[in-house]
C-alpha positions as CSV (number, residue, x, y, z in Angstrom):
1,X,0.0,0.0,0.0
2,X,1.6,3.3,-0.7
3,X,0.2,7.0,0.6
4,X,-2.6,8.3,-1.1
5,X,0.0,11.4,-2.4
6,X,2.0,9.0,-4.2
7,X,1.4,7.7,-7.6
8,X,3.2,4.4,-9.3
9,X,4.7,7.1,-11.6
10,X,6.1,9.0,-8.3
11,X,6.9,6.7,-5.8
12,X,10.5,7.5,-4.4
13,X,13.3,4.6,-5.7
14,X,13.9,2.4,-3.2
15,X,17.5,2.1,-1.9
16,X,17.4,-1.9,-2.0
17,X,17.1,-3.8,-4.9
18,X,15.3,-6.4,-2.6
19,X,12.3,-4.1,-2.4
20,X,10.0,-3.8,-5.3
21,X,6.2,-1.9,-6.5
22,X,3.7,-3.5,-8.4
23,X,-0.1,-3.0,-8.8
24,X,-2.2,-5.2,-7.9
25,X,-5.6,-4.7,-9.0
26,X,-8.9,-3.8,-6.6
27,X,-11.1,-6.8,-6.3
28,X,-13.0,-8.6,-3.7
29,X,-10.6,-11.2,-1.8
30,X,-11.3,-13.9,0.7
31,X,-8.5,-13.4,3.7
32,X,-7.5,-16.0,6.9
33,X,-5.1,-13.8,8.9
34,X,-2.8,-15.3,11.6
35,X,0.5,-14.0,13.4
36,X,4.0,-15.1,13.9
37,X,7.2,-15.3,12.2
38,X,7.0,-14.6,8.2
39,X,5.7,-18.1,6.9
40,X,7.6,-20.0,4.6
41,X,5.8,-21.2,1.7
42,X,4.2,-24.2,3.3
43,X,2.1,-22.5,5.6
44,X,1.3,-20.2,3.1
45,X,0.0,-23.0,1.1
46,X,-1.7,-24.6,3.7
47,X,-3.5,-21.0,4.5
48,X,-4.3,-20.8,1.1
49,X,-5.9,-24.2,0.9
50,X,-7.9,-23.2,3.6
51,X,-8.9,-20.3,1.8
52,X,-10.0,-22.5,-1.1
53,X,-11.7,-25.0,0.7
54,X,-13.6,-22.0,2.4
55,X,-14.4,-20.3,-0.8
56,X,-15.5,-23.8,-2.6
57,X,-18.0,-24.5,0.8
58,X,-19.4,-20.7,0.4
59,X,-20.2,-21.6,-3.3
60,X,-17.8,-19.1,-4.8
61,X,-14.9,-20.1,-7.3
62,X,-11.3,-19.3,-6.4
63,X,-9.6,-17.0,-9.0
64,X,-5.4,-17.3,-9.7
65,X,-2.9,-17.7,-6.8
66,X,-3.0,-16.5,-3.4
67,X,-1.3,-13.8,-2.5
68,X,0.2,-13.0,1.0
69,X,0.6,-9.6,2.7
70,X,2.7,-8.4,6.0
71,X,2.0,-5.7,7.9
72,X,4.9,-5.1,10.3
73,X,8.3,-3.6,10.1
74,X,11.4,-6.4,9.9
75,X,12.0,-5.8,13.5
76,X,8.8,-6.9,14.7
77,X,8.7,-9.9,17.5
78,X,6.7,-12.6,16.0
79,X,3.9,-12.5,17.8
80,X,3.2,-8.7,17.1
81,X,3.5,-9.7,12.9
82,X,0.4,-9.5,11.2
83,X,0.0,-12.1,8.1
84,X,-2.7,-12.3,5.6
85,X,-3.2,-14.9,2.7
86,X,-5.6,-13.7,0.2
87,X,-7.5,-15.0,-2.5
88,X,-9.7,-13.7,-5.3
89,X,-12.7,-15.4,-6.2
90,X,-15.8,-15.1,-8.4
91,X,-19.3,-15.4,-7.4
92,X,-21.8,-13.2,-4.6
93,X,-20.4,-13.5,-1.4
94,X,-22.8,-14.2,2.2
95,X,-24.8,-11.2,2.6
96,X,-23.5,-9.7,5.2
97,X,-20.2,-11.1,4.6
98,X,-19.6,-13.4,7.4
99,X,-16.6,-15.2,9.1
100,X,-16.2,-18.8,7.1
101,X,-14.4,-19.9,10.2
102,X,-11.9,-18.4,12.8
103,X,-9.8,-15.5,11.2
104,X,-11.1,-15.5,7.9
105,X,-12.8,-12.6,6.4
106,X,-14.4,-11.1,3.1
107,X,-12.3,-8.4,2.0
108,X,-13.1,-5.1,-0.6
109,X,-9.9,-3.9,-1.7
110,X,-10.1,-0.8,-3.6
């Protein structure tokens, strides 16, 4: 996520070749959040299978890969890192959006 005065065009170059920008489109995403150190890509898989399995139950079709998002700095103890697997799918979501099962949320980016 960048700051709404920025645009793709005029984001400042970052000093590390290990950090990157890319856009990634709005859409509606199906999300299981959980905490701890960053996961490697099993548990990513296994979140994301979760994901799948909750979308497939809710009648909805899953849509491409998942995608996982951090929202900490590096120096963050484990237990205060935020993780999030996300998922785009196709189809009408529960109205009102409900929890599929613990930590798992509908999700409107924009």
């Amino acid at each position: 996520m960048m700051p709404g005065k920025f645009t793709p065009e005029t984001l400042p170059r970052p000093d590390s070749r290990a950090v990157s920008f890319r856009t990634v489109p709005a859409g509606e995403y199906a999300v299981v959040t959980f905490s701890g150190a960053p996961p490697n890509e099993e548990v990513v898989e296994e979140r994301a299978e979760q994901v799948r399995q909750a979308l497939r139950d809710a009648g909805l079709e899953p849509i491409g890969l998942p995608r996982l998002d951090q929202y900490h700095p590096p120096f963050a103890l484990s237990c205060q890192r935020r993780n999030e697997v996300l998922m785009r799918y196709r189809g009408k979501p529960p109205s009102p959006p409900r929890r599929m099962f613990p930590r798992m949320f509908w999700e409107n980016s924009v």
